[in-house]
LOKOLVO-650312 format. One line per field, with one value per atom (N, C-alpha, C, O): residue in one letter; atom name; residue number from 1; z, x, y. Coordinates in steps of 0.1 Angstrom, whole numbers, plus 2048, in hexadecimal, padded with zeros to 3 digits. Atoms other than C-alpha are relative to their C-alpha. Layout:
// LOKOLVO-650312
residuo [A, ...]
atomo [CA, ...]
num [NUM, ...]
zz [Z, ...]
xx [X, ...]
yy [Y, ...]
//
This chain:
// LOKOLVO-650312
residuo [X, X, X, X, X, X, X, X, X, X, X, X, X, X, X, X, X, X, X, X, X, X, X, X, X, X, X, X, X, X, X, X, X, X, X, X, X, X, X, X, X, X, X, X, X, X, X, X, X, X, X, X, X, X, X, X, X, X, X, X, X, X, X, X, X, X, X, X, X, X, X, X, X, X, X, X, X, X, X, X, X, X, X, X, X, X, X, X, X, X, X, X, X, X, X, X, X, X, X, X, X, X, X, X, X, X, X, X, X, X, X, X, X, X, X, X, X, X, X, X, X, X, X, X, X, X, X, X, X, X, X, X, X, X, X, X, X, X, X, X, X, X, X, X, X, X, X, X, X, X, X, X, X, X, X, X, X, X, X, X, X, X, X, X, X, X, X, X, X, X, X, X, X, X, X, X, X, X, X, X, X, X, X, X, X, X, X, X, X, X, X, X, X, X, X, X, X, X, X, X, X, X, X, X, X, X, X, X, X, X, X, X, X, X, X, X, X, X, X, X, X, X, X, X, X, X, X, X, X, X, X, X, X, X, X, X, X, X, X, X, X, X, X, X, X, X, X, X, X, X, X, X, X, X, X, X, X, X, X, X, X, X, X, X, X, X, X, X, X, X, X, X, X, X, X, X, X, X, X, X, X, X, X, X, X, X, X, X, X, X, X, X, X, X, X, X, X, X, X, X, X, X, X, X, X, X, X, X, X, X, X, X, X, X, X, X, X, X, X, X, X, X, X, X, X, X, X, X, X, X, X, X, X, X, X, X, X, X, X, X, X, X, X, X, X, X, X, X, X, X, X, X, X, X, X, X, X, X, X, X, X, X, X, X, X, X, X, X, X, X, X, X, X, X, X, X, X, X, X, X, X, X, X, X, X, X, X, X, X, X, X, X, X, X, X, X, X, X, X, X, X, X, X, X, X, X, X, X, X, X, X, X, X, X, X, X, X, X, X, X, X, X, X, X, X, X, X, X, X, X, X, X, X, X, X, X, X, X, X, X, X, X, X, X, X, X, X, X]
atomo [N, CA, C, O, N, CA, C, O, N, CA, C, O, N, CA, C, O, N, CA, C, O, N, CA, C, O, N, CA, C, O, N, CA, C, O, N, CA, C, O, N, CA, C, O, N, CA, C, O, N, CA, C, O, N, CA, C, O, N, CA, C, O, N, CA, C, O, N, CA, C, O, N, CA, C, O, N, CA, C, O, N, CA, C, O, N, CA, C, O, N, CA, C, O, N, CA, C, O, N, CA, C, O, N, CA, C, O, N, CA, C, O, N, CA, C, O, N, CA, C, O, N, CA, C, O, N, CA, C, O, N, CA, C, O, N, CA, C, O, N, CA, C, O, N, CA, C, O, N, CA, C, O, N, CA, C, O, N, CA, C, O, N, CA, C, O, N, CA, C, O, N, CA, C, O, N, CA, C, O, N, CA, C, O, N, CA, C, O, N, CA, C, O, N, CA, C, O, N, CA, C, O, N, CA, C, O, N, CA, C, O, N, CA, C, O, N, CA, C, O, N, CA, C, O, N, CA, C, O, N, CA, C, O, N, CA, C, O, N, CA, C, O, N, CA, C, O, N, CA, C, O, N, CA, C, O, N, CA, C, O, N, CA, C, O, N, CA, C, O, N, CA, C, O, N, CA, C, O, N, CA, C, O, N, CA, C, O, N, CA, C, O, N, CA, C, O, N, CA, C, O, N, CA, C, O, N, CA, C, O, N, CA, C, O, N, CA, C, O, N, CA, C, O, N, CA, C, O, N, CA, C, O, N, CA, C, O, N, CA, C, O, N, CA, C, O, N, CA, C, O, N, CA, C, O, N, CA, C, O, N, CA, C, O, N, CA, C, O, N, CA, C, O, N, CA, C, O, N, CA, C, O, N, CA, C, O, N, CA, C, O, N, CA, C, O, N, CA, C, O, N, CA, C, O, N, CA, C, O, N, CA, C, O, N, CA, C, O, N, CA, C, O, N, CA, C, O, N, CA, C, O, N, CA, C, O, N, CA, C, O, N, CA, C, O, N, CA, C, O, N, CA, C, O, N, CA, C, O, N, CA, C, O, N, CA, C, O, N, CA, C, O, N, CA, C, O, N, CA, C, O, N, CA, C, O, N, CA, C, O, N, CA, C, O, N, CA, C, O, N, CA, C, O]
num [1, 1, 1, 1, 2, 2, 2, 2, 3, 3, 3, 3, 4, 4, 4, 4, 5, 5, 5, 5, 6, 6, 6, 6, 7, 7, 7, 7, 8, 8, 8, 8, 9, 9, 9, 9, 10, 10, 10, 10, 11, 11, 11, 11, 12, 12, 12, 12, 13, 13, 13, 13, 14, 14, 14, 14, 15, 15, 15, 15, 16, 16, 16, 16, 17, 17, 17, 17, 18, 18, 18, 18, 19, 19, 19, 19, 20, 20, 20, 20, 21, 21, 21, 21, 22, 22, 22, 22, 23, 23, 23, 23, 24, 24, 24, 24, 25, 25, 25, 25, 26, 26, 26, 26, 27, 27, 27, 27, 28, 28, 28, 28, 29, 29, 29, 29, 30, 30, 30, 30, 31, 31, 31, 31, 32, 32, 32, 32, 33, 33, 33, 33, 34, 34, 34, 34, 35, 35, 35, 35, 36, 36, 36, 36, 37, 37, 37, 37, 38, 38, 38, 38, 39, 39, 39, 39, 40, 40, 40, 40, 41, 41, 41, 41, 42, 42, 42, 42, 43, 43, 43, 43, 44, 44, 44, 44, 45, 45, 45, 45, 46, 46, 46, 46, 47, 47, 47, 47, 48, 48, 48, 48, 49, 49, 49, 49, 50, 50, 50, 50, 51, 51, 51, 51, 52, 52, 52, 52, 53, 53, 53, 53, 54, 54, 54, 54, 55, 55, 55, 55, 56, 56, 56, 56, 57, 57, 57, 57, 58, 58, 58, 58, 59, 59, 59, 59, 60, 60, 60, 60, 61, 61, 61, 61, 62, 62, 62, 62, 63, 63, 63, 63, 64, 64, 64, 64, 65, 65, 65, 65, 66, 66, 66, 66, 67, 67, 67, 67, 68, 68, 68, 68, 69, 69, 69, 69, 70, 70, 70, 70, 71, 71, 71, 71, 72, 72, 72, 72, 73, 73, 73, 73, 74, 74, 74, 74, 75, 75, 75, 75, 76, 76, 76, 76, 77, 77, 77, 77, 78, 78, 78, 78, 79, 79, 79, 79, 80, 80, 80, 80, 81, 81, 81, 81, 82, 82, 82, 82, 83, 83, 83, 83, 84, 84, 84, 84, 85, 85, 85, 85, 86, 86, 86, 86, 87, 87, 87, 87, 88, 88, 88, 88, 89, 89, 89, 89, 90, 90, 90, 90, 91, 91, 91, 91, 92, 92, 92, 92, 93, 93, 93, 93, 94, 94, 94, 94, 95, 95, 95, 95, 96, 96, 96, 96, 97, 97, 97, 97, 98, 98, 98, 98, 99, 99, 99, 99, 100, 100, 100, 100, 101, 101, 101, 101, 102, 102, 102, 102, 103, 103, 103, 103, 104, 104, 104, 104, 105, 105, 105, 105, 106, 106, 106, 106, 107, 107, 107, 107, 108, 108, 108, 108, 109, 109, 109, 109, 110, 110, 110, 110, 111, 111, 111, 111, 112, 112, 112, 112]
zz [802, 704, 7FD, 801, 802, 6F7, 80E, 80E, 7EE, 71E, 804, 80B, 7F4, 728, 7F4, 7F1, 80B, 70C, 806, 801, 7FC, 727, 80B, 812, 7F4, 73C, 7FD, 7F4, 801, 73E, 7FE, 804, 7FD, 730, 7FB, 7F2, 803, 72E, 7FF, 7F7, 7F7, 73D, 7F3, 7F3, 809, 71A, 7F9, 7EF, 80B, 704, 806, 7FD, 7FE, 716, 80A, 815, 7FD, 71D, 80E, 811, 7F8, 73B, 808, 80B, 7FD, 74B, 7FE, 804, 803, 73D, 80A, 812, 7F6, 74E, 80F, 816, 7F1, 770, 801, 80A, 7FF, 76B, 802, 80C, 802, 762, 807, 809, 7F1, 77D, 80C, 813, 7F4, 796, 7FE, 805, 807, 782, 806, 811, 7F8, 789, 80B, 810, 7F5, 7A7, 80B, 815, 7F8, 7B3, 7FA, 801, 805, 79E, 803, 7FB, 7FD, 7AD, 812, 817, 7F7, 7CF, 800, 808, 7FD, 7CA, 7F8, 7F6, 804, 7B7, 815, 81B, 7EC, 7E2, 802, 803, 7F5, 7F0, 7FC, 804, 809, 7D6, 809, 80B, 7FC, 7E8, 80E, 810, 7F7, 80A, 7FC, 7FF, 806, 7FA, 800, 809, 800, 7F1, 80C, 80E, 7F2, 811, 806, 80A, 7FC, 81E, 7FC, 802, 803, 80B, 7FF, 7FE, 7FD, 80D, 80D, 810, 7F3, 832, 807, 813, 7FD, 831, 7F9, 7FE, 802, 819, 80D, 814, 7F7, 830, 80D, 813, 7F5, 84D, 7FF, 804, 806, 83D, 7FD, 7FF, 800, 833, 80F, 813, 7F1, 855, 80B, 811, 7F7, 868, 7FA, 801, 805, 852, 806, 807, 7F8, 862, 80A, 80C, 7F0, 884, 804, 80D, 7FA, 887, 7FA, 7EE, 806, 883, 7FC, 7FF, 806, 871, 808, 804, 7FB, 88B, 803, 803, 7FD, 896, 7FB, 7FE, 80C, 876, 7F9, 7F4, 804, 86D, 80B, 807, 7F7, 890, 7FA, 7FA, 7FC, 88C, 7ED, 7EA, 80A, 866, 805, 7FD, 800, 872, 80D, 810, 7F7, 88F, 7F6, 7F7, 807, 875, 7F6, 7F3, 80D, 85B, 7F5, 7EC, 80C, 842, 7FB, 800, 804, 82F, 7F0, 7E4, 80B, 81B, 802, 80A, 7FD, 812, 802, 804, 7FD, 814, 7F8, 7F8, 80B, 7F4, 7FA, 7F3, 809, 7EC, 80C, 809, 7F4, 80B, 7F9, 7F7, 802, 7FF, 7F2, 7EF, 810, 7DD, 803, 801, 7FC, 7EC, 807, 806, 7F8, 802, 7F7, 7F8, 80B, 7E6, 7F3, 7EE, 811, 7C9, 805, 7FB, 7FB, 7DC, 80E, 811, 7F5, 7FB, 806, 812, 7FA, 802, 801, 809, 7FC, 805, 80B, 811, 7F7, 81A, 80C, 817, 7F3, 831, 804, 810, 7F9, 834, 808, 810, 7FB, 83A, 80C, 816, 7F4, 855, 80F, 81B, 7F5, 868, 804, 80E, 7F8, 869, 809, 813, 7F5, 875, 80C, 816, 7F2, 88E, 80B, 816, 7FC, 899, 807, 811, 7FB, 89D, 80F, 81A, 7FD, 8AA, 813, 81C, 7F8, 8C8, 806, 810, 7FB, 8CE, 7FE, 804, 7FD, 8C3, 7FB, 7FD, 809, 8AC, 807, 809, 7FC, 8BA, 7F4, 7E9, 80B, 8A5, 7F6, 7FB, 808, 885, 806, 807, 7FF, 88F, 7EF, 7E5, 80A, 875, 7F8, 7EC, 806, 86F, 7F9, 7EE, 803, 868, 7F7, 7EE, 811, 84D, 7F4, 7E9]
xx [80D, 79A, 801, 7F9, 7FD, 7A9, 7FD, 7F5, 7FD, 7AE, 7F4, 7F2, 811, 787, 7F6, 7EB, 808, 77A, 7F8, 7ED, 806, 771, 7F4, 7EA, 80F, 75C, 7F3, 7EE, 814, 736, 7FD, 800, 801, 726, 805, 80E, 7F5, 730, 80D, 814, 7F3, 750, 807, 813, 7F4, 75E, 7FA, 7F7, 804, 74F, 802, 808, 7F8, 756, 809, 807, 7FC, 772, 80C, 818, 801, 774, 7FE, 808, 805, 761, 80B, 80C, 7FA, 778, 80A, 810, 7ED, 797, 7FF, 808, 801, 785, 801, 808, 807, 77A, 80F, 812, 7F4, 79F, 80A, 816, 7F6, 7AE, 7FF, 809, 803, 79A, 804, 80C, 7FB, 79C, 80F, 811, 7EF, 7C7, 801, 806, 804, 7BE, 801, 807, 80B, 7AA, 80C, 80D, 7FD, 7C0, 80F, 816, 7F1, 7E5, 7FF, 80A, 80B, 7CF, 801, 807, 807, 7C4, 80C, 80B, 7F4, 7E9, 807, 80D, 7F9, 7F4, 7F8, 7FC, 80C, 7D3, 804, 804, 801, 7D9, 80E, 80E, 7F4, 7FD, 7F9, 7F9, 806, 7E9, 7F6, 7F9, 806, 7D0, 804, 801, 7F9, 7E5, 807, 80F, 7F4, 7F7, 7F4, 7F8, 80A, 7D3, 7FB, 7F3, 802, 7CD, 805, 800, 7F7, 7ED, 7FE, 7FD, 803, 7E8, 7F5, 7F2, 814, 7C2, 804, 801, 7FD, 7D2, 80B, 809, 7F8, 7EF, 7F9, 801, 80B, 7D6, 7FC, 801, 80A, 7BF, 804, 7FD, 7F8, 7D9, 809, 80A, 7FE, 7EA, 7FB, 800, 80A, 7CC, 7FB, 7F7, 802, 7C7, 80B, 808, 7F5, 7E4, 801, 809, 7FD, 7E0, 808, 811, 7F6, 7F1, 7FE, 7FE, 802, 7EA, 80D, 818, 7F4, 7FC, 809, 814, 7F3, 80F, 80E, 81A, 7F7, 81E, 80C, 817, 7F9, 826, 80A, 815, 7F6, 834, 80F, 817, 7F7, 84A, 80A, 816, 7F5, 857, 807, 80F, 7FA, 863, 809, 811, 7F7, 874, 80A, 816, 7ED, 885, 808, 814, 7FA, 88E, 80B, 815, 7F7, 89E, 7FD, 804, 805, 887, 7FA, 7F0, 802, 885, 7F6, 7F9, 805, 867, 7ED, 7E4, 80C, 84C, 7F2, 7EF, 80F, 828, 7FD, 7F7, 803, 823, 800, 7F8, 7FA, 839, 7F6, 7F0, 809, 828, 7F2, 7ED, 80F, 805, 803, 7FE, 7FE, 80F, 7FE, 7F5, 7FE, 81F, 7F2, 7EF, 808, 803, 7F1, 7E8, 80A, 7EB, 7FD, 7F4, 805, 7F7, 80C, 80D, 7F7, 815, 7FB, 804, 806, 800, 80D, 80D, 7FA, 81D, 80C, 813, 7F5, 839, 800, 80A, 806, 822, 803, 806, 800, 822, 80E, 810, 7F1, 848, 806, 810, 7F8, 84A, 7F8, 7FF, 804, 82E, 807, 807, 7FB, 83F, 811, 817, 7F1, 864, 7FB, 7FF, 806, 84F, 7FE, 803, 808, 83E, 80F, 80E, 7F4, 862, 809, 80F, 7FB, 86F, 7F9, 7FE, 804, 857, 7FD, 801, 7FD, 851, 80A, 808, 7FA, 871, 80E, 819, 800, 87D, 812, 81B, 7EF, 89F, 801, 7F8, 7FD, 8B4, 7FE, 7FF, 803, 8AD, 80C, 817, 7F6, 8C2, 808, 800, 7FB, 8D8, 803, 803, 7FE, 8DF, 80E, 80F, 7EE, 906, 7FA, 7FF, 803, 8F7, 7FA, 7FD, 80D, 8DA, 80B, 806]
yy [806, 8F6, 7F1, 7E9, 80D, 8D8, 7F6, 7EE, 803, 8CD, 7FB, 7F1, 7FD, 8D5, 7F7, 7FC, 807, 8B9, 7F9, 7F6, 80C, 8A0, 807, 802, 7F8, 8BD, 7FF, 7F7, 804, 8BD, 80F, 819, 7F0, 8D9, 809, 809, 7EF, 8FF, 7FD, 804, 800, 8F2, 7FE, 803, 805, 8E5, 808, 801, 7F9, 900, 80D, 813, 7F2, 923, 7FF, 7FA, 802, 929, 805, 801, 7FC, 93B, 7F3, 7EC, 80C, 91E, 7F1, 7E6, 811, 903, 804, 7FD, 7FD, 917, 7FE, 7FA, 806, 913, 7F6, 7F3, 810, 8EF, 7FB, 7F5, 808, 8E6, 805, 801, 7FA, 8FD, 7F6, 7F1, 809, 8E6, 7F3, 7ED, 80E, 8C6, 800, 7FA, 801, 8CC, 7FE, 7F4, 804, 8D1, 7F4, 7F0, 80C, 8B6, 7F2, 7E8, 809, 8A1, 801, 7FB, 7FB, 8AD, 7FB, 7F9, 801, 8A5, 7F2, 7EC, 812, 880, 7F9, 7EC, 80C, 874, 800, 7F7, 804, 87A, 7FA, 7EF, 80A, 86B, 7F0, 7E7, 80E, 84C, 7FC, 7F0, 80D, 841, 7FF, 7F3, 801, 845, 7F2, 7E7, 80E, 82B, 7F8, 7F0, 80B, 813, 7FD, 7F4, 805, 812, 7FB, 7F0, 808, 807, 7F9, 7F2, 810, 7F0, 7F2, 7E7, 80B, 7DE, 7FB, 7EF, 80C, 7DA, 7FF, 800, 809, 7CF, 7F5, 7EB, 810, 7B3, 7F9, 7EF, 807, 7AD, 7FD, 7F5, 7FD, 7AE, 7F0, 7E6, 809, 796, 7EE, 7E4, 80A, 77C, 7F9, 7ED, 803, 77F, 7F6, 7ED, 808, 779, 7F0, 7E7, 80D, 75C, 7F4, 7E8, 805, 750, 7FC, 7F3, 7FC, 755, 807, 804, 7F9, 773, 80C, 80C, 7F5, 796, 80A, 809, 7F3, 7B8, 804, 805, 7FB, 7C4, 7FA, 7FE, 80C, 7A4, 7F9, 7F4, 808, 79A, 80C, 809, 7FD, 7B9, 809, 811, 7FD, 7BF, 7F0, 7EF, 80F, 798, 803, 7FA, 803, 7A1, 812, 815, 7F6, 7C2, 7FC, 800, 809, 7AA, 7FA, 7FC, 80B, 793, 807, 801, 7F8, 7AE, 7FF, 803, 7FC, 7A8, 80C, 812, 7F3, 7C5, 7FF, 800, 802, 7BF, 80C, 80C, 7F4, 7DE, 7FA, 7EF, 807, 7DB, 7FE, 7F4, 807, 7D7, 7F5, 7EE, 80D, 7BD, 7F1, 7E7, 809, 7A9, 800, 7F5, 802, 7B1, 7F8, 7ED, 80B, 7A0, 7F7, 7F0, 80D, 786, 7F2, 7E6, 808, 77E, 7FC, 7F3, 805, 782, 7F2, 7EB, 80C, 76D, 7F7, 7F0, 803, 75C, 7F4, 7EC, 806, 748, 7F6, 7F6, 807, 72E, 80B, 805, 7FA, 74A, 809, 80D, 7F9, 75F, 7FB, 801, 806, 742, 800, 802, 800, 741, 80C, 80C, 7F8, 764, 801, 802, 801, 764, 7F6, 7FA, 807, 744, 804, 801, 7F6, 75A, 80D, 813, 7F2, 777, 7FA, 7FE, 808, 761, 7F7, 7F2, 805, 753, 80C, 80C, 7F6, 772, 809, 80B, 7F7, 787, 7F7, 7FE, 808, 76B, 7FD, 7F6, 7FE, 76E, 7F6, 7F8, 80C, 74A, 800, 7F7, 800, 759, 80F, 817, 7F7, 773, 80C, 808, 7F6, 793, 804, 802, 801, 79B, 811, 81A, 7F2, 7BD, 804, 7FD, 7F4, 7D8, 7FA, 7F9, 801, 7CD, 7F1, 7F0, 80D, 7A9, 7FE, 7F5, 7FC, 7B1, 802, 804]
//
């Protein structure tokens, strides 16, 4: 019952009722901790997107010329970067843009 305090209702006072509410509540709530890393992966690359195109150069571009390059940097740390970072963004956009154009031979595996 302790559990079913924050329910509306019957739900936190009998307690039949609260055992459903907080069977589903787990649920729903075991449910949307997966949906939430999905989330954040879209909204890292709607910032990376957003910053990119600011650039002159979109997501895919940017992130084919940093997987020529051997930069091994997640979307997170990119959506940061590009967030509160703006002059490091641009450095990593013009190695991507060097790469991905073709301009440095690509890093191999043994070399990284």
């Amino acid at each position: 019952m302790k559990d079913a305090q924050g329910q509306w209702g019957r739900r936190s006072k009998c307690y039949q009722l609260a055992k459903q509410a907080l069977r589903q509540a787990w649920r729903y709530s075991w449910a949307d901790r997966r949906q939430k890393k999905g989330e954040f992966r879209r909204l890292w690359i709607a910032r990376i997107s957003a910053a990119a195109h600011m650039r002159g150069m979109n997501y895919s571009r940017l992130v084919n010329g940093l997987k020529k390059g051997g930069v091994k940097l997640n979307r997170k740390v990119l959506a940061d970067v590009a967030l509160c970072d703006p002059k490091t963004f641009d450095s990593i956009v013009k190695l991507a843009r060097t790469y991905a154009e073709g301009q440095l031979a690509p890093v191999s595996a043994t070399q990284a």
